[in-house]
Backbone bond lengths (Angstrom), bond angles and torsions (degrees), N, CA, C in turn:
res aa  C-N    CA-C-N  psi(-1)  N-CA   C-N-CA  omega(-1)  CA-C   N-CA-C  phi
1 X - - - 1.459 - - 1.519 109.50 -
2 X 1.565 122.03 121.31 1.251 132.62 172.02 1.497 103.60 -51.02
3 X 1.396 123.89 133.88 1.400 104.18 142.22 1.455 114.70 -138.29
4 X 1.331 115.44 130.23 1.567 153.50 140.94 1.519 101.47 6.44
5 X 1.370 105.11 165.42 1.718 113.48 -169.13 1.518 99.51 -155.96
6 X 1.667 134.28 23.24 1.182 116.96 -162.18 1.341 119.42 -80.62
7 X 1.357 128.93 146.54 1.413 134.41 143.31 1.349 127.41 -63.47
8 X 1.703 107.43 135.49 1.390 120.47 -172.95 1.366 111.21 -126.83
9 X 1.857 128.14 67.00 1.130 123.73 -123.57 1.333 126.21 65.75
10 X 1.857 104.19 -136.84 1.519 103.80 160.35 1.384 122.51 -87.42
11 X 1.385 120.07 18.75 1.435 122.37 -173.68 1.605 120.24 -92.42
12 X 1.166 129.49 90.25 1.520 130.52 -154.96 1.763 89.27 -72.82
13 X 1.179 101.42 144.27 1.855 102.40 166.72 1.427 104.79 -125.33
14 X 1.891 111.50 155.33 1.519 97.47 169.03 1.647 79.07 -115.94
15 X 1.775 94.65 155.59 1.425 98.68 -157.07 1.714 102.11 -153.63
16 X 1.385 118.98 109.51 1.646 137.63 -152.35 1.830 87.37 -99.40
17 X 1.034 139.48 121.18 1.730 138.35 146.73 1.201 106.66 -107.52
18 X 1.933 102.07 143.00 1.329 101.46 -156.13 2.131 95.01 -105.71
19 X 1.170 87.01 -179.11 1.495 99.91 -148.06 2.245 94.96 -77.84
20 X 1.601 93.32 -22.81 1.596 104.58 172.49 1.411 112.08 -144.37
21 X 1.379 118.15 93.03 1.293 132.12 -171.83 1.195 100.86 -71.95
22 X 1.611 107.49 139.16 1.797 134.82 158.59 1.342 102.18 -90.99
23 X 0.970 160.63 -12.07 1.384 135.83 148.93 1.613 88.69 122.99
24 X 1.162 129.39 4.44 1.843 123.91 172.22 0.818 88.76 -151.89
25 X 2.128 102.69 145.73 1.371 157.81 161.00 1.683 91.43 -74.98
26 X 1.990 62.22 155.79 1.914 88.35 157.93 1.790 106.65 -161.02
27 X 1.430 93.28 135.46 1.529 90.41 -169.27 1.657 107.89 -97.77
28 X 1.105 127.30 120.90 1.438 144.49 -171.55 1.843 100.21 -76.12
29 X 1.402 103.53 120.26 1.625 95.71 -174.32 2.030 83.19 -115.08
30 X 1.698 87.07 135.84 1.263 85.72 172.37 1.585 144.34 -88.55
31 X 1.242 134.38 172.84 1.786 128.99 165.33 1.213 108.18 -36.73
32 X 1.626 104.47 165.81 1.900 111.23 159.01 1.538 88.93 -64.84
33 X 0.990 150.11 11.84 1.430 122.06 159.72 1.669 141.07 -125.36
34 X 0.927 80.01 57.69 1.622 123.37 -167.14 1.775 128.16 47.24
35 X 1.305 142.51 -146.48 1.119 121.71 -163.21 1.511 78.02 -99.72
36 X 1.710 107.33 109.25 1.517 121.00 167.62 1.547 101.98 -60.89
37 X 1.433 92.50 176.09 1.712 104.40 147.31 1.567 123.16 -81.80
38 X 1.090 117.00 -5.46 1.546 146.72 152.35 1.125 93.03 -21.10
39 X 1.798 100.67 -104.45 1.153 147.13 -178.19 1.585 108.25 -36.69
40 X 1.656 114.25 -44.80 1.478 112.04 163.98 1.797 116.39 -46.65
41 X 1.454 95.14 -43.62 1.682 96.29 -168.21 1.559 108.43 -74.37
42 X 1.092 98.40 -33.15 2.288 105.98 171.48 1.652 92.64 -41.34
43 X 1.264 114.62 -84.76 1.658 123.06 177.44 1.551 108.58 -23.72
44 X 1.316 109.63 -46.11 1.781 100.54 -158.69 1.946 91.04 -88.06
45 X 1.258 118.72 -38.14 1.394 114.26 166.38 1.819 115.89 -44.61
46 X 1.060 116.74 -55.88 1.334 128.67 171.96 1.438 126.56 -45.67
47 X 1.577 102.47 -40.67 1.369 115.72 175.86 1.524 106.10 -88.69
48 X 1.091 133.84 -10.25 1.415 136.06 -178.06 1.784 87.37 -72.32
49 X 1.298 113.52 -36.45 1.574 102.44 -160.11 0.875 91.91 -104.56
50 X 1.736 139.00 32.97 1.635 112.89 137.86 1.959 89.96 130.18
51 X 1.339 123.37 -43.70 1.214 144.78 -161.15 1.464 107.54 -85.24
52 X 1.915 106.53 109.31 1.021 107.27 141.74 1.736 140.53 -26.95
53 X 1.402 123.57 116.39 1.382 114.83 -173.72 1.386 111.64 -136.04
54 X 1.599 120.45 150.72 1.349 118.48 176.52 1.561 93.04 -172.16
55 X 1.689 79.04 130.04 1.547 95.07 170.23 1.436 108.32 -110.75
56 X 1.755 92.21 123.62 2.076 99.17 170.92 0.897 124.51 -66.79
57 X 1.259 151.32 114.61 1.809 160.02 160.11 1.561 105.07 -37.03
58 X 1.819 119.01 68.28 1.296 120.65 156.55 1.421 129.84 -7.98
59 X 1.626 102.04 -61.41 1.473 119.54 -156.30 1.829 94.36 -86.41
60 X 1.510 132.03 0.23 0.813 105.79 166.28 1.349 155.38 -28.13
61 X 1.562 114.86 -25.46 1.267 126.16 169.15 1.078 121.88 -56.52
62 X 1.560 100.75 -37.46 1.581 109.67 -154.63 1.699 92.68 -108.94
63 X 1.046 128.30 45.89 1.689 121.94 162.05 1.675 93.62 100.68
64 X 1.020 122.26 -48.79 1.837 118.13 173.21 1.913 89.27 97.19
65 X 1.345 104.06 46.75 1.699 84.84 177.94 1.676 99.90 -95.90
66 X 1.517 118.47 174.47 1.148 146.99 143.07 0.781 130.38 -64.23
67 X 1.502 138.54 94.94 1.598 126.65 -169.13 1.742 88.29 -82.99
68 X 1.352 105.94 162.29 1.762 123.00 152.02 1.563 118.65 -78.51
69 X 0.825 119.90 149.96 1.530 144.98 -146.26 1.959 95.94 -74.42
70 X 1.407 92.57 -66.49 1.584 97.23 158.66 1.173 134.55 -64.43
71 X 1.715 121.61 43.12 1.386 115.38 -173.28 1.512 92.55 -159.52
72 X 1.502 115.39 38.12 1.889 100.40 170.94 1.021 135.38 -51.82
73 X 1.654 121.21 -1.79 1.525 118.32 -177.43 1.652 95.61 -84.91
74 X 1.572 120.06 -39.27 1.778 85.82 176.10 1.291 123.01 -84.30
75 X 1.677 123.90 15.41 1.298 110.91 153.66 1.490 128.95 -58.01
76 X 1.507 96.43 -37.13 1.627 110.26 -177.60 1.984 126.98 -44.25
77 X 1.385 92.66 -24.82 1.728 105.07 172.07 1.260 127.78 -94.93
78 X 1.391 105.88 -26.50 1.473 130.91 168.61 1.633 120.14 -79.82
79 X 1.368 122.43 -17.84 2.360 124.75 139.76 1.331 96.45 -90.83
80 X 1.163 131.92 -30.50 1.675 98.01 -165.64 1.789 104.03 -88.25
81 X 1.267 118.50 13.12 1.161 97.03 164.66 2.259 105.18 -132.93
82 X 1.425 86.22 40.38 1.982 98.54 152.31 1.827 89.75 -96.76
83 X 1.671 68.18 164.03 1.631 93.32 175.08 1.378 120.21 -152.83
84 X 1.223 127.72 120.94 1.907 132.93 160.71 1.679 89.81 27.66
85 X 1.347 96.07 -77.05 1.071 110.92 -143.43 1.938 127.08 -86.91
86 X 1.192 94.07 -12.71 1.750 110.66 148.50 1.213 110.58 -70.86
87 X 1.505 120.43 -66.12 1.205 122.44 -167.21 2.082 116.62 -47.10
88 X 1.371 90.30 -39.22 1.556 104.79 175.27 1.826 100.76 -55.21
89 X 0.756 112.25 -45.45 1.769 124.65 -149.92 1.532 81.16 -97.97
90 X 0.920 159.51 -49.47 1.661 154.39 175.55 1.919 111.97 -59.94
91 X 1.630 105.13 -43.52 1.350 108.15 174.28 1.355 114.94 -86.29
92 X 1.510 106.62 -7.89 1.999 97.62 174.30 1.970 92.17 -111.97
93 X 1.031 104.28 32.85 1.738 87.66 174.05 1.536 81.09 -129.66
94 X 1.256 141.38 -22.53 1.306 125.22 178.21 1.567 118.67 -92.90
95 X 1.569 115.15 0.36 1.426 128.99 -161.80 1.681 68.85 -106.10
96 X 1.258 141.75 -62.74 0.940 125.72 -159.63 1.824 130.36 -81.53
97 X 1.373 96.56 4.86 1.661 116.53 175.09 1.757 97.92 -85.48
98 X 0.952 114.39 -53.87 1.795 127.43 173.21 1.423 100.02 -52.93
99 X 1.250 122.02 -57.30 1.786 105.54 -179.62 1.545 99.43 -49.86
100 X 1.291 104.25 -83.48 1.459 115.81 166.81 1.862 105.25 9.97
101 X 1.336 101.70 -95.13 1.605 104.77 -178.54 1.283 122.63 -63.12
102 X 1.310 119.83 14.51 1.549 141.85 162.43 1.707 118.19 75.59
103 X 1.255 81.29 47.56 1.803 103.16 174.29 2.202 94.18 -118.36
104 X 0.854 102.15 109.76 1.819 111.80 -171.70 2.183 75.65 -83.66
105 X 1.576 89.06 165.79 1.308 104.02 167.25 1.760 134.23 -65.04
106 X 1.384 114.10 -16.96 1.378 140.56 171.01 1.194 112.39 -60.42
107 X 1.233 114.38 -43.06 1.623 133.96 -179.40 1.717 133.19 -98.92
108 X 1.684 85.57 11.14 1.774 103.24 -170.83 1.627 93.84 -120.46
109 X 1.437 104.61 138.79 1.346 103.86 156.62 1.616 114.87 -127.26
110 X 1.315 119.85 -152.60 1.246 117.42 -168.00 1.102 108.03 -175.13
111 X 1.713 107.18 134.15 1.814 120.66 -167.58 1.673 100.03 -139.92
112 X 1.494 99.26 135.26 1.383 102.49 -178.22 1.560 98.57 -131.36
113 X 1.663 98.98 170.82 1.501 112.69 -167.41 1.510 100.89 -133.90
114 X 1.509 114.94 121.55 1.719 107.55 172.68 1.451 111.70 64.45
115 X 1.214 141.73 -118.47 1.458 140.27 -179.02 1.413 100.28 -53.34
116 X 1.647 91.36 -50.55 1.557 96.69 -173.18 2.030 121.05 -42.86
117 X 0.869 90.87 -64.83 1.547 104.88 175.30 1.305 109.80 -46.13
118 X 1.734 152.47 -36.91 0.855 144.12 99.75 1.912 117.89 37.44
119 X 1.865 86.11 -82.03 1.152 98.00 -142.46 1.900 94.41 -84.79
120 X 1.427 98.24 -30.49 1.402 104.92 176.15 2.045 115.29 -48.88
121 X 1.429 118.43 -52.89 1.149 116.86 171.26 1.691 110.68 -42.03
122 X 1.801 120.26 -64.10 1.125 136.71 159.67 1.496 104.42 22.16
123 X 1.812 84.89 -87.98 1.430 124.94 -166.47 1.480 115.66 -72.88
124 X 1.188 133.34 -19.64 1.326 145.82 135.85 1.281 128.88 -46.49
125 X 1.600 128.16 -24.92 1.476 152.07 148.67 1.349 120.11 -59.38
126 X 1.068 127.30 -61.98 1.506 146.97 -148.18 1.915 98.97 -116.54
127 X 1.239 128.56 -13.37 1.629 129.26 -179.68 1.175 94.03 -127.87
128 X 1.371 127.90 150.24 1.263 156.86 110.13 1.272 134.28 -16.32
129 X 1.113 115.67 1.19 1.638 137.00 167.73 1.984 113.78 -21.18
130 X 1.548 83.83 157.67 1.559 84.89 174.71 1.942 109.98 -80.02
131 X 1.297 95.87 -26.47 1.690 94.68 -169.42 1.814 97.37 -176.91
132 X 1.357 103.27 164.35 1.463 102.34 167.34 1.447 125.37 -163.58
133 X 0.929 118.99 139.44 1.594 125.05 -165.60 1.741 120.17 -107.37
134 X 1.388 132.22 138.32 1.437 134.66 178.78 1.364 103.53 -126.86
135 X 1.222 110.94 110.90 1.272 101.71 172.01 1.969 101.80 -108.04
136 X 1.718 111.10 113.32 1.420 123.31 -162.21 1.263 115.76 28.74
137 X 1.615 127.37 67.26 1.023 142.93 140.97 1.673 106.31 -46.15
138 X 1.384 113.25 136.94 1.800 114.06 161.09 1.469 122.91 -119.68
139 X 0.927 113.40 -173.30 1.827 100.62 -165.86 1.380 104.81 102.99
140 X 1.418 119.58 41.99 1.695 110.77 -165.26 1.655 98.82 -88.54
141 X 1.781 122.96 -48.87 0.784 88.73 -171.44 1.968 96.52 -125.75
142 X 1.025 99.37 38.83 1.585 110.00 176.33 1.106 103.11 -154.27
143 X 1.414 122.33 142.99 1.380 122.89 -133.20 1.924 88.22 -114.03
144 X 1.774 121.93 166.25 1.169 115.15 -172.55 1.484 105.31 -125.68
145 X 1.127 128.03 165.36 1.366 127.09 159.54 1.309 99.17 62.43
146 X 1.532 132.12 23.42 1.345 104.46 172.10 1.671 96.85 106.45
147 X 1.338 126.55 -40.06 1.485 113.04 -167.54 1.294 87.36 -110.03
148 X 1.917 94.22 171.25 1.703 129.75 -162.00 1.426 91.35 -73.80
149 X 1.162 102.59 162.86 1.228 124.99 163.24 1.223 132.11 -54.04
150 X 1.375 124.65 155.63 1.652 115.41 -141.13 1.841 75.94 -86.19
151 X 1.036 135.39 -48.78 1.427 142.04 -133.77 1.907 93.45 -76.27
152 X 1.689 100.02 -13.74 1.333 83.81 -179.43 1.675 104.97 -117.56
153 X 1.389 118.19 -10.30 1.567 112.99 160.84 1.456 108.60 -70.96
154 X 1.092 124.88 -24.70 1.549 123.38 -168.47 1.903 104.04 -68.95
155 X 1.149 157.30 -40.65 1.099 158.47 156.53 1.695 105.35 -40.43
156 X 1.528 127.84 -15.86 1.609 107.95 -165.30 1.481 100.11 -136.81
157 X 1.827 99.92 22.15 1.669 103.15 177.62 1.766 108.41 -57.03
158 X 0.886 117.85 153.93 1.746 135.53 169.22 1.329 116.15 -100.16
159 X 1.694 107.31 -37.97 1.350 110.46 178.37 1.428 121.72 -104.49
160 X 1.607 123.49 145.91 1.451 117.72 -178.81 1.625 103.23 -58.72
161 X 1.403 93.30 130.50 1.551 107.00 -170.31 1.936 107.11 -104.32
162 X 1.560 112.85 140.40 1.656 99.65 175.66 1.596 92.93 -122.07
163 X 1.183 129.40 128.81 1.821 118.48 144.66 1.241 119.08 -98.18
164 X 1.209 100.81 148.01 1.236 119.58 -168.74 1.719 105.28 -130.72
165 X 1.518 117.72 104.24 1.223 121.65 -159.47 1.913 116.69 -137.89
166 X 1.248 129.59 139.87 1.418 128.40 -156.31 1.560 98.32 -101.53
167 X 0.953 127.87 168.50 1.393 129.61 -176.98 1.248 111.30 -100.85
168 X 1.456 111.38 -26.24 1.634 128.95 -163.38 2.129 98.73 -89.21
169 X 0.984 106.40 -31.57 1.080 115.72 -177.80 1.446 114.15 -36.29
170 X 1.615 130.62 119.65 1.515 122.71 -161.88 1.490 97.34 -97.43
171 X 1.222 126.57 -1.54 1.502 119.68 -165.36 1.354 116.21 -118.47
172 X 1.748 113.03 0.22 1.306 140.89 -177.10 2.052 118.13 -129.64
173 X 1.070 118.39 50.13 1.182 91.78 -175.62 1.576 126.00 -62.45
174 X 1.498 100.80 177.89 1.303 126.58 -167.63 1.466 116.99 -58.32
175 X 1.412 93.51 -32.92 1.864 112.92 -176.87 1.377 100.70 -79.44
176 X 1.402 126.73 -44.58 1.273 132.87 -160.69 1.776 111.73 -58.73
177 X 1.598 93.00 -30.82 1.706 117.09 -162.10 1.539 107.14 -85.61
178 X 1.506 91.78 -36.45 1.601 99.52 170.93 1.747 110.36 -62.66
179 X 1.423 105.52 -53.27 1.762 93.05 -172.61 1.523 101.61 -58.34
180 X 1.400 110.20 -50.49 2.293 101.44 -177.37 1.524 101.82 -42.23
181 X 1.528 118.00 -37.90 1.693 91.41 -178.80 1.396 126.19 -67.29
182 X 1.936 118.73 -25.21 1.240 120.41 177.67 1.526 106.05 -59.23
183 X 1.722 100.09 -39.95 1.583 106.03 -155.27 1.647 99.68 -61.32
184 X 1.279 124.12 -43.82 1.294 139.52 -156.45 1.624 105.74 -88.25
185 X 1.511 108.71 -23.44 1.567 98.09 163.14 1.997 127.75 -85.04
186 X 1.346 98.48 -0.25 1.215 103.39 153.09 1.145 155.18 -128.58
187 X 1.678 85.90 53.71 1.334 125.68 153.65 1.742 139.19 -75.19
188 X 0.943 142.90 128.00 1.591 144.98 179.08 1.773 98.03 -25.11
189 X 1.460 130.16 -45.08 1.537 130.05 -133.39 1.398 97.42 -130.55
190 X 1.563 95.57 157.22 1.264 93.66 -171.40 1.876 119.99 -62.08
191 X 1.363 123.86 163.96 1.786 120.25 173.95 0.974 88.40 -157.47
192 X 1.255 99.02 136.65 2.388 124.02 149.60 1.350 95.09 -103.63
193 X 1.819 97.26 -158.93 1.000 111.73 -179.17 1.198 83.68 156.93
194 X 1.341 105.37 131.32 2.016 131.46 -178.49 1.261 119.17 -132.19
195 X 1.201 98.66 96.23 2.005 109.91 167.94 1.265 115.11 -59.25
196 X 1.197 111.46 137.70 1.936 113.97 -175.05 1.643 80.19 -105.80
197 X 1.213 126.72 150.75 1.508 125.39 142.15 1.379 134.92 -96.80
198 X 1.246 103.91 -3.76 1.735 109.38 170.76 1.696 111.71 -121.81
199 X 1.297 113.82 15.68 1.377 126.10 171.88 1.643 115.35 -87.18
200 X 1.466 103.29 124.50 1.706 105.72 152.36 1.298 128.91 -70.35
201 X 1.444 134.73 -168.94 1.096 129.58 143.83 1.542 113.98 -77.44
202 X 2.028 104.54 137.01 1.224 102.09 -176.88 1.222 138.68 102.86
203 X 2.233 86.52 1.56 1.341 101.41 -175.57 1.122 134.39 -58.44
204 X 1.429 121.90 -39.22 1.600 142.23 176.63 1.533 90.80 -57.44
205 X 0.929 150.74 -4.98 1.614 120.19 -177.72 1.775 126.48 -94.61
206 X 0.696 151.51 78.26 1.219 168.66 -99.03 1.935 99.15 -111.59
207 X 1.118 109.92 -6.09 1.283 122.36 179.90 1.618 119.69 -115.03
208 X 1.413 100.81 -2.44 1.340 84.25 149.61 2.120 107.05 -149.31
209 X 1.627 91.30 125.79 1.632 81.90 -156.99 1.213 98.91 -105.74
210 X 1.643 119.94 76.77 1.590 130.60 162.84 1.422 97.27 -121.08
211 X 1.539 113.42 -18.01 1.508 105.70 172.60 1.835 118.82 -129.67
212 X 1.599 101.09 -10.65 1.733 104.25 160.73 1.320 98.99 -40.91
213 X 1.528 81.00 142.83 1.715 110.73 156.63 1.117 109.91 -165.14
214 X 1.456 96.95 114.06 1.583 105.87 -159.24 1.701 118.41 -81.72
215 X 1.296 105.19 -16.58 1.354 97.92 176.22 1.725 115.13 -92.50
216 X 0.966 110.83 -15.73 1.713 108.97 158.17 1.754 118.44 -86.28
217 X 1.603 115.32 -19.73 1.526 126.89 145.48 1.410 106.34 -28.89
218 X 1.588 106.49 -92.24 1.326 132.69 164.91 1.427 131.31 -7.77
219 X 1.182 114.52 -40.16 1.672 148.03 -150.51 1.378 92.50 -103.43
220 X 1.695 109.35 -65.44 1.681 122.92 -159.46 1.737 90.04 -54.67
221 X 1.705 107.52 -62.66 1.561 98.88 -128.43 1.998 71.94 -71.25
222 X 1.505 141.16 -50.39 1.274 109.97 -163.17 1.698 116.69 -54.98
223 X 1.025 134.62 -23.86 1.422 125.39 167.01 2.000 111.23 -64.34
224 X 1.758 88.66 -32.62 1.934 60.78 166.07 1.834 135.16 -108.69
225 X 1.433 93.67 23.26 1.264 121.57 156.23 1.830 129.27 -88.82
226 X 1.383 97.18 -12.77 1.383 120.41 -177.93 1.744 103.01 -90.32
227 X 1.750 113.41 -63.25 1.035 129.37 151.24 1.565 128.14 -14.61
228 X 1.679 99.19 -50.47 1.953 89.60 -165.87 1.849 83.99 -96.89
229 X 1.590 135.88 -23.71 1.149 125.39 -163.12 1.990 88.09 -69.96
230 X 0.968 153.95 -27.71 1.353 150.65 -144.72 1.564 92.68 -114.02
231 X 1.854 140.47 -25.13 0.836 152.55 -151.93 1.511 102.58 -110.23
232 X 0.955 139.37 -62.70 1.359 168.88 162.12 1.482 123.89 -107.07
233 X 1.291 87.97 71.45 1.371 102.69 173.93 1.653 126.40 -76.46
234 X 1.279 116.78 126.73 1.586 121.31 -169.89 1.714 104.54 -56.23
C-alpha cells in the first residue's frame, strides 16, 4: 500500500486510499511516538478495507519527529507541548481535507492509539463524527494535553464510541476503565468497551513485541472493523 505525504496547510498527513472505496474515512491518531510506520500500516490496514485513511502529524509543531520505541523520555516534551487549541485546529483541518475529498464528517470516523486514543474520545465529544475508537487512551481521570478528563468528555460524546483497554496496562487501571464505562454510558450514543486480561498497554502494536499481543491485536482491530461496518455503513 502506497502511502501519501500531503500537506493541509502546515499539517503534513500520512494518507493510505484504498484500491475500492466505501465512501468513508478514518483518521488514524497517532502514539506518544509520533506518526510511526506503525501508525502508517493502521492507515494502509484501513484502506485495505475500503476506507479512506490519514494520519495527522500531531507533533508537527515541534519538528514532526518519530521518537523510537525505546526512548519514552523524549516523548515526554513532544505532548506536553500540544495544546486544546492546536489539537482543535489539526482535527478541524483534517475533518476538513476528508470533506474536501468527499468523505463529509457523518461518514468519517476516528481511531487512536496511546495519546492517540486519548485524543480519539476528545474528538468523539466535541465533532459530530461517524464513530470513534481508543485503543488504551489515558487521561481517564486527569485530563492531558490541556483537555478534561476522559471520564468527563465521555457523557457528551456525539459519536458511537468503542474502548478498547488491557488489564495489564500500569498507566490505565482496571477500575479507572470501569468508571469511563459508567461515564460513557451516559451518553446519547451508542459505547462498549473490552477488557483484555492478559494485555499491556500498547498491545495492538506489532512493532514493539515486549508488549504485542497478538491475539487481543487480532480481537481489537476486528471489533474496530465491526464497529465502523455498523457505524458507517457502505
Amino acid at each position: 500500500m502506497t502511502v501519501e505525504h500531503p500537506f493541509v496547510g502546515e499539517l503534513p498527513l500520512s494518507v493510505a486510499r484504498p484500491e475500492h472505496p466505501r465512501g468513508a474515512g478514518l483518521i488514524v491518531i497517532q502514539e506518544a511516538f509520533g506518526v510511526t510506520s506503525h501508525i502508517e500500516a493502521v492507515c494502509g490496514r484501513a484502506a485495505a478495507a475500503g476506507y479512506l485513511a490519514a494520519a495527522p502529524h500531531l507533533f508537527h509543531r515541534s519538528g514532526d519527529p518519530a521518537v523510537s520505541y525505546d526512548d519514552v523520555q523524549a516523548a515526554y516534551p513532544l505532548m506536553q507541548a500540544l495544546t486544546p487549541e492546536g489539537l482543535t485546529a489539526d482535527l478541524d483541518a483534517t475533518i476538513a481535507w476528508f470533506d474536501a475529498d468527499g468523505v463529509p464528517p457523518a461518514r468519517l470516523a476516528i481511531v487512536g492509539f496511546c495519546m492517540g486514543g486519548s485524543v480519539a474520545l476528545w474528538a468523539g465529544a466535541v465533532r459530530p463524527l461517524g464513530a470513534a475508537i481508543t485503543f488504551y487512551g489515558g487521561g481517564v481521570r486527569e485530563g492531558r494535553f490541556g483537555l478534561p478528563p476522559l471520564i468527563d468528555l465521555a457523557p457528551g460524546l456525539q459519536a458511537p464510541w468503542l474502548g478498547l483497554f488491557g488489564d495489564l496496562d500500569k498507566g490505565i487501571p482496571a477500575a479507572d476503565v470501569e468508571v469511563l464505562r459508567t461515564a460513557a454510558a451516559e451518553s446519547t450514543v451508542e459505547t462498549e468497551i473490552i477488557r483484555y486480561p492478559d494485555a499491556q498497554h500498547g498491545f495492538h502494536c506489532d512493532d514493539r513485541p515486549a508488549v504485542f499481543n497478538p491475539d487481543a491485536a487480532a480481537d481489537g482491530w476486528a471489533r474496530t472493523m465491526s464497529w465502523l461496518d455498523a457505524h458507517l455503513p457502505s
